[in-house]
Residue, then its C-alpha position, 0 to 999 in steps of 0.5 A: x249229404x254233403x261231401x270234403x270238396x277239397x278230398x273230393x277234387x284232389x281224388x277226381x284230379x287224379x293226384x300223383x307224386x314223385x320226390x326227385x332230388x335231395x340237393x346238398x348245398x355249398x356256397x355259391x350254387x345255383x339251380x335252375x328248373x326248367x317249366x315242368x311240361x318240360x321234364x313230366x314226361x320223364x318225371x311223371x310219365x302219364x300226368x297232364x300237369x306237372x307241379x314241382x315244390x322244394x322243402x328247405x330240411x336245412x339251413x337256408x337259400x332263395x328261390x323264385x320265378x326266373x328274372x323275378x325277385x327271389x324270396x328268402x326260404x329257411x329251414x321249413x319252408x316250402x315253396x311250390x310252382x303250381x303253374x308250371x312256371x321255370x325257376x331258380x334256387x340259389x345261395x344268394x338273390x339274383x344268380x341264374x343259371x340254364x337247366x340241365x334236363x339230364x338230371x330229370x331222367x330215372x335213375x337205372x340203379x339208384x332209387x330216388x330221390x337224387x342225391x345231388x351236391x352243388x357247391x364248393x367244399x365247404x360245410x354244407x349251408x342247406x337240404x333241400x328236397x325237391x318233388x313233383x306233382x302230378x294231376x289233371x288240368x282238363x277239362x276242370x281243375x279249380x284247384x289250378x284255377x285258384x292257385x298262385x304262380x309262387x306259393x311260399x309257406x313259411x316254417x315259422x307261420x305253421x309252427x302250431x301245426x304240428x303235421x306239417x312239420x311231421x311230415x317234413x321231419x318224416x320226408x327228410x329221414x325218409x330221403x336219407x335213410x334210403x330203405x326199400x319202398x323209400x320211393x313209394x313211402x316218399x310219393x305218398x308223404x310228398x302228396x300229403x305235404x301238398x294237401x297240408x301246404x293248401x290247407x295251411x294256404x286256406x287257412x291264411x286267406x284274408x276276408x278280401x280273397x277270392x277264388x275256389x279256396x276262399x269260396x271253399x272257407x266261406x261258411x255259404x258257399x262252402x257249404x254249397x260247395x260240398x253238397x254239390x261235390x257230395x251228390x254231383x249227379x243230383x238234380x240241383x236247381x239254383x233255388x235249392x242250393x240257395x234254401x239249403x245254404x240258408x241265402x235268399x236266391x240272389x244273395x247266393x248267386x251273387x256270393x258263390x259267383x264272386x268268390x268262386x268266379x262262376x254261377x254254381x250252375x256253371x261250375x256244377x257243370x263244369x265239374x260234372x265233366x271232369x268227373x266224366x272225363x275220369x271215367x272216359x278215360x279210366x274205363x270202359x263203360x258205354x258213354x250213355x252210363x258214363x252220362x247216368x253217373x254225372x247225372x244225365x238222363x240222356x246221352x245226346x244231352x250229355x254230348x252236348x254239354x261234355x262238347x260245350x265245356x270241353x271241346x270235343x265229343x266224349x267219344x274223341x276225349x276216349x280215344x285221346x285220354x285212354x293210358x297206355x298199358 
């Protein structure tokens, strides 16, 4: 049976999140992010790859990459950084400033999010909530593969999708009502904002796109793509898939290859790993049990193919991804 590739991915990545800082804004400010390896540590202890996304609840600012072209974000917007990349929120395009990683460090006392004011004392010209998200980049997250540097959702073009602006409505009462469990019920909204945003960006692709997302739209290979998350472990063959999707073998070696950037059984592999690389690091079973659940028969062959995609024995990725207690 096939499975939801996208639900399967965003559970094998392990996602996490945090919303951090609720900035109250008056003209002129200026916000500078540091790159997120920077500050996950204090942010989201234990995460391999840190995103962070700012929801503009109010009025309106700019923001983008440092020392690129900053984009215009009103009220409902939401721009994210998946890769990691430094960057600036401002009142106006153009202005910098340095980061102060002093504000990444828990509060003693205070629950999250931050509240934080910029500005002089005039009205307020924007809320903006600001989070992080945390998952696993190794050994294979294709949704970081396929992601932007900048990924800008416009209020105005998701107005038919009520859930988004639900959640963003849910998020902003939520950060400002500041009730008990506030931070965990906020985690879980900021998590269900991502999953949202990626499915408003699916949505948007053009035909012309490729990456995991397009494939994921594509009626084939999405559909191959689903199956091969639904049953990992099973004995695919490129014939199989190919008959099962409804292409002849080579139109759909060619189709999955353009548009996920890999032959399926690459990534069919690929993925195997970074299933495996989860129970490595989350349990305690025997390596050759590990092997069986990702669909190995032998362990040797396992060791083989988990060295050759990730770099490293299965044993060594144990004893360097286990998480402190």
């Amino acid at each position: 049976m096939g499975a939801d590739a996208l639900s399967d991915v965003l559970r094998a990545v392990r996602l996490c999140s945090a919303m951090f800082f609720h900035l109250d804004v008056r003209a002129p400010w200026v916000a500078a992010a540091p790159a997120s390896s920077a500050c996950a540590s204090a942010v989201l202890p234990g995460a391999q790859h840190v995103i962070e996304y700012h929801v503009v609840v109010d009025g309106c600012c700019w923001g983008g990459l440092i020392d690129q072209p900053s984009v215009r974000l009103d009220a409902g917007d939401i721009i994210a950084f998946p890769q990691g990349a430094a960057h600036v929120l401002s009142s106006a395009p153009g202005m910098q400033a340095v980061p102060d990683l002093s504000y990444y460090h828990r509060p003693v006392v205070d629950q999250l999010p931050h509240k934080i004011r910029l500005g002089d004392n005039g009205p307020a010209d924007a809320r903006i909530l600001c989070g992080f998200l945390g998952c696993d980049a190794r050994p294979f997250n294709p949704l970081l593969e396929s992601l932007p540097a900048v990924l800008h959702l416009r209020g105005s073009s998701y107005r038919e999708n009520s859930g988004l602006g639900y959640l963003i409505n849910a998020a902003r009462v939520e950060s400002e009502g500041r009730r008990t469990g506030g931070e965990g019920v906020l985690a879980r909204l900021g998590e269900l904002l991502f999953v949202e945003a990626i499915r408003c960006h699916i949505e948007a692709l053009g035909p012309e796109q490729t990456g995991w997302f397009a494939g994921l739209a594509d009626r084939h290979v999405g559909q191959a793509l689903n199956l091969l998350h639904g049953e990992p472990a099973a004995d695919w063959t490129l014939d199989e898939l190919a008959k099962t999707v409804g292409l002849s073998r080579s139109t759909f070696a060619q189709r999955f290859t353009h548009l996920i950037g890999q032959p399926p059984m690459q990534y069919l592999t690929r993925w195997r790993m970074q299933l495996a690389a989860g129970l490595l690091a989350s349990g305690s079973d025997p390596i050759a049990r590990v092997a069986e659940a990702v669909g190995y028969d032998s362990e040797a062959a396992f060791n083989r193919a988990f060295r050759r995609t990730v770099g490293t024995p299965p044993a060594a990725w144990r004893q360097t991804q286990v998480s402190p207690e």
